[in-house]
N, C-alpha and C positions, 0 to 999 in steps of 0.2 A: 652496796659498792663501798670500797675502802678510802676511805679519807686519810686527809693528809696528815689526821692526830691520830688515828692507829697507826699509821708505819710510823710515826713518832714513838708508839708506844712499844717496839718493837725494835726499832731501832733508835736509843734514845742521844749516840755519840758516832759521829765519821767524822770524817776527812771535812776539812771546810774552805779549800782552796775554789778560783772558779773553775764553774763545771766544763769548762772545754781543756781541763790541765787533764783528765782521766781519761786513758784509753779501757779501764776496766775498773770490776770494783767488785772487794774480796770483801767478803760476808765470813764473819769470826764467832765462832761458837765457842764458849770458856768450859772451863773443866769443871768437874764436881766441886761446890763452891764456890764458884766464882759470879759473876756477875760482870754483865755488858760494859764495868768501867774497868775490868780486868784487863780489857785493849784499848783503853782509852788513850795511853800515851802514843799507842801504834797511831791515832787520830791524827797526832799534832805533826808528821813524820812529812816533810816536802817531798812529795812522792808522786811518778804519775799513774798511781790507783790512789781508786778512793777505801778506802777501812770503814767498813760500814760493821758495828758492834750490835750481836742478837743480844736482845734480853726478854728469857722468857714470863711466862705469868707468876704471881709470887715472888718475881726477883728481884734485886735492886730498885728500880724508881718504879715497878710494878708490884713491890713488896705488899701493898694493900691489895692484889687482887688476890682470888684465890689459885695455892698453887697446884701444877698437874703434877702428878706424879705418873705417867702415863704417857711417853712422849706419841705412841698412837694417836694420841687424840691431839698431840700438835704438828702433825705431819703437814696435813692440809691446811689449815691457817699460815703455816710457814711458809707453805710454799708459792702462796698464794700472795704475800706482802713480798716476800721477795720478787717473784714477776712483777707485782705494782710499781717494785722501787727500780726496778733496771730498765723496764719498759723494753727495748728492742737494744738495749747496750748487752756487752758481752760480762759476762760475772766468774768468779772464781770462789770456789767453798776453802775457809780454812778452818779445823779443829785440833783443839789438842785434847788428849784422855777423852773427858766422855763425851768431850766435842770433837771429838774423831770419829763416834758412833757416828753421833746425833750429824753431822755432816754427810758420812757414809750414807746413812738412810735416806736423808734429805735429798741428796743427789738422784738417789734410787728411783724416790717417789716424783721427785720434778722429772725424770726421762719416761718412767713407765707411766704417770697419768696425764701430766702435763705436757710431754712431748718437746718440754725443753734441758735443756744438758747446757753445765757449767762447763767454763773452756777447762777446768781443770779441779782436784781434787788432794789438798794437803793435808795432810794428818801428822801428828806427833804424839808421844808419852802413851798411846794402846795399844796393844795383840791388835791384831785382824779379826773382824765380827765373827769371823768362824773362829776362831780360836778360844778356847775356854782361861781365864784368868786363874789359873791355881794360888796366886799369892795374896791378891786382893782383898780387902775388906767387903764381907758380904753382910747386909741388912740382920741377919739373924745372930749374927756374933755382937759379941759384948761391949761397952763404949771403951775398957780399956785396950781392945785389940785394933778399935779405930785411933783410938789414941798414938796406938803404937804405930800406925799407918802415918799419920800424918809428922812422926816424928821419921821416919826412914823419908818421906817422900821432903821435908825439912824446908815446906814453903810454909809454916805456922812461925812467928816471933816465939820465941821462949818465953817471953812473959804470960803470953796467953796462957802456957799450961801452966805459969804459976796463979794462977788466978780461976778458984774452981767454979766459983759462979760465972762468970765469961765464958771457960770451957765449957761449961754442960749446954750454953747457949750454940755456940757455936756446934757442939754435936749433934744438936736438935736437928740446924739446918740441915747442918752434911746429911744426917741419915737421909732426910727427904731428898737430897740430891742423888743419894747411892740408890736409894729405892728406883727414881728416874732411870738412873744409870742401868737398874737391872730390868727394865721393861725392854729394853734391845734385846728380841729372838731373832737369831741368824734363822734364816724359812731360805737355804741356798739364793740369797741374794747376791746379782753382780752386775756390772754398771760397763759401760764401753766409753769410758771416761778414761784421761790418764790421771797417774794417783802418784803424789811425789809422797815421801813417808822421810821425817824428820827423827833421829834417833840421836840420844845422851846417852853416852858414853859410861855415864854412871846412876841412869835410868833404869835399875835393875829387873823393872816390871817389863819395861820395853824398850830393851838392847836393838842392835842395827838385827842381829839373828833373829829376834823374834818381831821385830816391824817390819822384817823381808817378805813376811806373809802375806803382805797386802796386796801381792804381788797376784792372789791367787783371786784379790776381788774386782781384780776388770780383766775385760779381753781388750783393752788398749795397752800400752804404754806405762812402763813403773819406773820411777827414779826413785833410789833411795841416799841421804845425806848424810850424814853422822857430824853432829857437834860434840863440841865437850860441854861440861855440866853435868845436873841430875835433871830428876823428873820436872823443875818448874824451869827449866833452861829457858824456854821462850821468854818470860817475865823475868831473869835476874839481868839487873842492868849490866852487869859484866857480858852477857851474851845476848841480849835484845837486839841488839844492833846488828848482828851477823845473823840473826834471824830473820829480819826483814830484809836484808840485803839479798837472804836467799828466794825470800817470797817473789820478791819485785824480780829478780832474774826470772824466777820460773814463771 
């Protein structure tokens, strides 16, 4: 049975207002790279949901465990501290990039084994699980083409690439995140969930035309949004705020 220090360990950052202010409570999956403190600020946000922040094994304050590369095998652990943590309240998934997968699937597996369904499903910055990535950086290309990835997607400080020892670390992780990232096989998966899809205007990987697709992975309900910005629009404080503006409406 699950104790109160593994959902801790899982979810290590929310919301901390009291708990009769929340009508709901959205569970936040970060992108390749990132880590459970990547939505941290979304925490401090007087809102009535709670921001309940994933972080998986190997990651940020889990950095000592070992990490999966494999999200298979974290389907059911996940979904499982998630029901712990909401008990009979109502939840919302949000992800952005590979937390638009990982969200995606997550959803899938909470309706098809567990027999429960999020009220709702947000995604930003990915193609549609059926949609193959042509532009992306894939595990078996070179560190300077992720290099090159991470200067077009332009959520890296610049100092970082001046500094080649820090860079090689940092490429270390991401490959183990992209590896992750490419354990998502589309097997005709689709959800009877609605799915709002969040799209940057200068997100070139995932424009409003190619996050429209999402459309083809429920038989509920698709709203789709378009901000400005690029691919890290959710996290630049120039647009964070009309980000969650949009959450908490939907």
């Amino acid at each position: 049975m699950m104790d109160s220090l593994n959902l801790k360990k899982w979810f290590p950052f929310e919301s901390q207002q009291s708990e009769h202010h929340y009508l709901d409570t959205v569970f936040c999956f970060h992108h390749a790279g990132g880590i459970a403190a990547t939505y941290r600020k979304w925490t401090i946000e007087s809102a009535p949901v709670k921001f309940v922040c994933i972080e998986l094994p190997g990651k940020g304050v889990r950095r000592k465990e070992e990490f999966v590369d494999d999200f298979n095998l974290l389907f059911d652990p996940l979904c499982e501290v998630i029901l712990k943590k909401v008990g009979d309240g109502r939840f919302v998934l949000y992800g952005h990039s590979m937390g638009a997968a990982a969200a995606f699937y997550t959803a899938h597996r909470l309706a098809e084994k567990y027999q429960q369904k999020p009220l709702k499903l947000i995604v930003s910055g990915r193609q549609a699980p059926n949609e193959e990535d042509l532009i992306g950086f894939k595990t078996y290309m070179s560190d300077d083409a992720l290099v090159r990835e991470l200067k077009m997607h332009k959520g890296t400080p610049p100092e970082v690439f001046a500094n080649r020892e820090f860079l090689e670390v940092i490429i270390a992780e991401l490959r183990k995140d992209y590896k992750l990232n490419e354990s998502f096989v589309y097997r005709d998966e689709q959800i009877d969930i609605p799915i709002i899809a969040h799209a940057a205007k200068q997100d070139y990987g995932a424009t409003a035309e190619i996050m429209a697709k999402w459309a083809n992975m429920t038989t509920n309900s698709f709203v789709i949004e378009e901000f400005a910005g690029e691919h890290f629009f959710v996290l630049e404080e120039e647009y964070r705020d009309r980000v969650i503006e949009a959450v908490l409406r939907e």
